[in-house]
N, C-alpha and C positions, 0 to 999 in steps of 0.2 A: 504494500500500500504506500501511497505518495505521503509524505510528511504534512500535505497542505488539503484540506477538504475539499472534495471535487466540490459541493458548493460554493467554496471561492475561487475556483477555476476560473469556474462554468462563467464568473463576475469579471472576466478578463477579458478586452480585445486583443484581436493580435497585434497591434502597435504596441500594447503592454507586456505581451508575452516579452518579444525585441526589448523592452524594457530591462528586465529580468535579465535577455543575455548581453545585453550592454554592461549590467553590472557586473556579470560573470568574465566578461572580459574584462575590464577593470579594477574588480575588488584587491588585486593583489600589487597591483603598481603605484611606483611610489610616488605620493604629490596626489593622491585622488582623494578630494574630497570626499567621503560619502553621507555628509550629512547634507553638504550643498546639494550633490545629488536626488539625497532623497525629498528635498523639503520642495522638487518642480514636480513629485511625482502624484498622483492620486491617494489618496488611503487606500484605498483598495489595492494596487500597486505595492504601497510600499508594507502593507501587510505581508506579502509573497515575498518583497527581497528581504527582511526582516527573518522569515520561515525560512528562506533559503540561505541566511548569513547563521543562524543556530543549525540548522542541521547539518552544516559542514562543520561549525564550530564540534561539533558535538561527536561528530564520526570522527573528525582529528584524535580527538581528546587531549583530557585537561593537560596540559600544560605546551602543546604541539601549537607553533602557533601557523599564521598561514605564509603561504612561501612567498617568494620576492621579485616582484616581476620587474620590467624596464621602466621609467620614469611614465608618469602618463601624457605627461608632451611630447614624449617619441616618437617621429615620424617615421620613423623607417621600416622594414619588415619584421615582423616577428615573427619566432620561430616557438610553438608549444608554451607560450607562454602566462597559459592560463594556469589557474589553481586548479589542481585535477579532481580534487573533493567540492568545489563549488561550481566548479561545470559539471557534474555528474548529478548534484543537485538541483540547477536550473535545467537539463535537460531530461529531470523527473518531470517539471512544471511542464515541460512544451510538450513529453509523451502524453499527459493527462489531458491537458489543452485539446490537443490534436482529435484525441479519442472523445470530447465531450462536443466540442466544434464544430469539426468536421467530417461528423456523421449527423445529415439533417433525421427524424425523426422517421419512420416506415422503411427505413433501408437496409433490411436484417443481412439480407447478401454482402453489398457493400459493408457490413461493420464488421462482417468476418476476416476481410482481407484488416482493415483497419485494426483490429482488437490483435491480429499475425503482427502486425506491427508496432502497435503496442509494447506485449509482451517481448519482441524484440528489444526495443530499446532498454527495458525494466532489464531483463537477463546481461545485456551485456554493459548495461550501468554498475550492474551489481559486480563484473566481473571488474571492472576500472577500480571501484571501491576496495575491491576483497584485495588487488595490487595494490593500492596506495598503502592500506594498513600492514601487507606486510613490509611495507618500502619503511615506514616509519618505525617499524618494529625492528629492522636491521638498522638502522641510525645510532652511533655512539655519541655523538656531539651533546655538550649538553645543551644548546640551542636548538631543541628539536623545532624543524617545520613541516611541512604536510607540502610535498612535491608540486612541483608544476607539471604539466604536461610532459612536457623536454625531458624533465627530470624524469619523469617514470621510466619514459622510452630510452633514456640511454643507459637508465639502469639496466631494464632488461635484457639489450642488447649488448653491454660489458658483460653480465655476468653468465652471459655463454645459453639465456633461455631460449635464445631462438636459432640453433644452429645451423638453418635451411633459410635464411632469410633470401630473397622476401616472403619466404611462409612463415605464417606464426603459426605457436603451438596453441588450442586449446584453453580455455580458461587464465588467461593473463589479461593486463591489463593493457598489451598492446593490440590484443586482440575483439576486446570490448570495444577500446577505443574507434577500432576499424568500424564496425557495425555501427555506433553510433553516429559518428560520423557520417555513414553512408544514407544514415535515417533520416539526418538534419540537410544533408544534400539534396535525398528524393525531394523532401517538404519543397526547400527551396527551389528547384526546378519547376516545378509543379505551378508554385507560386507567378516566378518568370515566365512560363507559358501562358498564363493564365493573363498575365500583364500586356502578353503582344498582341491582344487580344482574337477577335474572329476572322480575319483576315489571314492568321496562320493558323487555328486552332478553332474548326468549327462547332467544338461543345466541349466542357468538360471532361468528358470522356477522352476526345484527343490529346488533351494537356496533360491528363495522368498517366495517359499508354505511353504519350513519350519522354518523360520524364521517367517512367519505370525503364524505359531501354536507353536511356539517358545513363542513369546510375548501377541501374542491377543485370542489365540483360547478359553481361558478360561476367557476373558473377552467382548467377541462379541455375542452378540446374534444372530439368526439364520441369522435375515434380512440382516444385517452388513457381515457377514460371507458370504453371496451370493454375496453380492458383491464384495468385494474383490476377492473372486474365482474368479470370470469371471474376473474379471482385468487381476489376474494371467493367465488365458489362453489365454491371447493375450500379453504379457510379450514375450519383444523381445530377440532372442539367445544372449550371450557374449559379441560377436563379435562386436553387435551393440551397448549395454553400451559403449565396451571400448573406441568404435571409435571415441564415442560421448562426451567423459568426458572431456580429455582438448586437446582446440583446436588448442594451442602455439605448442605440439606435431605434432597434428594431420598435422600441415601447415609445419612445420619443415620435417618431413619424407617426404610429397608431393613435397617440392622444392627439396630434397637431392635427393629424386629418391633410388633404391637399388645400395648399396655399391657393387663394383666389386667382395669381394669376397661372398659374399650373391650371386649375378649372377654366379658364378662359378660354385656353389654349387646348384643352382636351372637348370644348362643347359639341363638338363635330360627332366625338368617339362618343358622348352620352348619347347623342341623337340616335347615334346608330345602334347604341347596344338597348335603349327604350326599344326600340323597332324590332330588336333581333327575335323576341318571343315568339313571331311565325318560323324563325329561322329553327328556333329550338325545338318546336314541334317536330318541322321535319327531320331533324338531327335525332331527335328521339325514332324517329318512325325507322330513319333510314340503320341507327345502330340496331334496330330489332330484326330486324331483314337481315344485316351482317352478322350477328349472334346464330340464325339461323342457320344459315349459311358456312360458318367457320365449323359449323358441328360437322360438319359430313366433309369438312378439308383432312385432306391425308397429315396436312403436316402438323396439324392439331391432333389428332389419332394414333400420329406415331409419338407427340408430348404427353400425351395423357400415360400411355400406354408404357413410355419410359416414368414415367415418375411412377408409376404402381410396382414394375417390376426393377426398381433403381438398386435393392439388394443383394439383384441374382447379377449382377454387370460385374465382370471378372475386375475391372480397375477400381470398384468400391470393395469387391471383398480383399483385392490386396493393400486399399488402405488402412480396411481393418484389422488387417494383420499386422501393417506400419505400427497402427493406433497402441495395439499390445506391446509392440516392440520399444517402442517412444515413448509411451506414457504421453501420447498427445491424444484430446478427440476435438481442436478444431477442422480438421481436415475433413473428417467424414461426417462433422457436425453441416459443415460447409454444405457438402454433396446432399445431405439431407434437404436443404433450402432450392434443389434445383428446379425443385416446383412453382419456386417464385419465379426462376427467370423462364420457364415455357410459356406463363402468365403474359410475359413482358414482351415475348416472341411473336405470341397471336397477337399482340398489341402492333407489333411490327409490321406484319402482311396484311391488316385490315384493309388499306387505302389498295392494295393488289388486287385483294377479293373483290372488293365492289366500291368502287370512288365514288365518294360524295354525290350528292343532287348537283348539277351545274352551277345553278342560281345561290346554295351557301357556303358564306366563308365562315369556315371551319376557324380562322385562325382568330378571327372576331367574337365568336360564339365564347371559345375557350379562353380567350383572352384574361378576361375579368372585369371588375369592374375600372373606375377610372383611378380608383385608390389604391387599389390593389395595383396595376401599372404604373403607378409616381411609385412607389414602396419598392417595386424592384428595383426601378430606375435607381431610387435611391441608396436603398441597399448595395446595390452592383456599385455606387461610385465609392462607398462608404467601405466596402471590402478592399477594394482594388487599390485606396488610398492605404489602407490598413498592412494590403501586402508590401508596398514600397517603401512603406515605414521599418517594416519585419527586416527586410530584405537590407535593410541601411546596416541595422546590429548584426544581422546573419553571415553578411559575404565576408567579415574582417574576421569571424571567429573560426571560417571554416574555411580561410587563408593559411590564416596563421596554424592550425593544424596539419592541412596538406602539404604545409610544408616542412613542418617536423616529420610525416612518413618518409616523405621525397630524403631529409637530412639521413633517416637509420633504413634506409631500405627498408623498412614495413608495410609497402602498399602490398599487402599480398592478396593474388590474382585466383588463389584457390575459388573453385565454385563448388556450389554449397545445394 
């Protein structure tokens, strides 16, 4: 469990999260204010770096103080020079974040890839931790400190733990570190796609499939890589990220309602959707005809047909022999849910089956109302502001990392 209540997560934008790793990059350089810091940030806010400055306190222990990074007006490159107990800790906060965030609500498929990722980062957080204490624990000095980055990694590479480099071994801290890393990368890609907006990446879905072949395609092996796909095909449009991400927004546009001249400008779209009520008739009439119809489709027949007999499919029963072997049941937990995406499928081929009435727009009907369109509007610029904020804190910390791999040879290429 996270040291900080998913309730005050859940109370976080992601400009704040970036907050959080702002300080994580920081907290250990010399000349950093952190009281100036915290007195620009919200209460809310400074709740979390607060949780985050005790829990590493606390995992050091008493008398361990925190390590010594480069001046904080140091322009030039750094190299692992974060505190490796308070970045292990603010990259609890952004695991948690992630998993409360950015999973909108009804998307059980999609949270199975997410919740894989998840537990990623928690597993190989914990394996950074379980290295630092024993790094602290071979220290004679009687100025004990709690390593930096750097420091971990050239301890373990002096003291002969990784003899195959660039492979690491197994439960170390250089090895945590990789993973995490590669977690805080996905996000960030994701994010960047998501920023160049639909002109290179025509939905959500786009942004995530290539960001995953961005970061992991050459490091996933097949099984891992199946799964994640199907995550990705139940990946909700935009629209439902943005809606979803912070809620202080979300509650704010709901009590404002649209601004008079937003209505002014929308009286066109009232007109039309007062009038649409014939349109909705026929849209009822015409999806009853399509329901009909999709019954006696083969490729509804052969969905139906696969999720009744999903247990006798030779690639589920040798998942659940993985499942015994691992001590894992996301995977076949997963496969259980493929009922939701054959749901999603016939959702697909409907406009194949039998295309709309001529005369209605489909895109007007569904649209919503006119509040409901300022709200995404809004939402969508209130995220996308939120991602470029993230992205200010994120690219200097996962710099200055890749480059510490790059320094000990650790980027290791094993797939997994």
């Amino acid at each position: 469990d996270c040291f900080v209540s998913s309730d005050d997560i859940a109370q976080m934008t992601l400009e704040e999260v970036g907050k959080v790793m702002l300080f994580a990059m920081n907290s250990n350089r010399l000349g950093f204010d952190e009281s100036k810091f915290l007195r620009h940030q919200l209460p809310r806010v400074r709740k979390i770096v607060e949780a985050v400055k005790k829990a590493s306190e606390t995992s050091r222990g008493k008398g361990v103080k925190l390590s010594v990074g480069p001046p904080f007006n140091y322009k030039g490159e750094t190299i692992g020079s974060i505190d490796a107990l308070v970045f292990a800790a603010a990259m609890r906060v952004f695991g948690e974040w992630r998993v409360i965030r950015q999973v909108p609500d009804g998307y059980r498929s999609y949270a199975v890839g997410m919740n894989l990722g998840h537990k990623d980062i928690v597993q190989n957080v914990a394996k950074l931790e379980s290295a630092v204490h024993k790094w602290i624990d071979s220290q004679k000095a009687d100025d004990l400190r709690s390593p930096s980055l750097s420091e971990l990694m050239e301890q373990e590479v002096e003291s002969g733990l990784h003899p195959n480099l660039p492979r690491l071994k197994d439960k170390t801290g250089g090895m945590g570190l990789l993973w995490v890393r590669r977690q805080l990368q996905y996000q960030t890609a994701i994010f960047e796609n998501l920023l160049m907006g639909t002109q290179h990446f025509a939905t959500a879905k786009d942004a995530v499939t290539t960001a995953y072949d961005q970061v992991y395609n050459n490091y996933h092996g097949w099984a891992v890589q199946k799964i994640f796909t199907y995550s990705f095909q139940a990946a909700p449009e935009a629209e439902a990220f943005y809606r979803h991400m912070n809620p202080h927004r979300m509650i704010e546009l709901r009590e404002r309602g649209v601004p008079a001249s937003e209505s002014a400008k929308s009286i066109g779209e009232q007109k039309q959707a007062e009038s649409s009520s014939g349109e909705k008739k026929q849209v009822v009439a015409w999806l009853r005809k399509l329901e009909k119809k999709i019954d006696n489709n083969p490729v509804v027949i052969w969905y139906k047909d696969l999720e009744q007999h999903l247990d006798e499919i030779p690639v589920v029963l040798w998942c659940k022999n993985l499942e015994r072997q691992l001590d894992e049941n996301d995977v076949v937990n997963w496969l259980k849910k493929v009922g939701d995406d054959s749901r999603r499928i016939v959702d697909d081929i409907r406009e194949k089956l039998l295309p709309p009435p001529d005369n209605i727009n489909i895109a007007t009907v569904q649209s919503g109302s006119p509040d409901n369109v300022y709200i995404n509007q809004e939402m969508t610029k209130d995220a996308l502001g939120n991602m470029a904020k993230f992205l200010e804190a994120a690219h200097p910390i996962l710099d200055d990392i890749s480059r510490a791999f790059v320094r000990f040879n650790m980027d290791d290429p094993t797939k997994v």
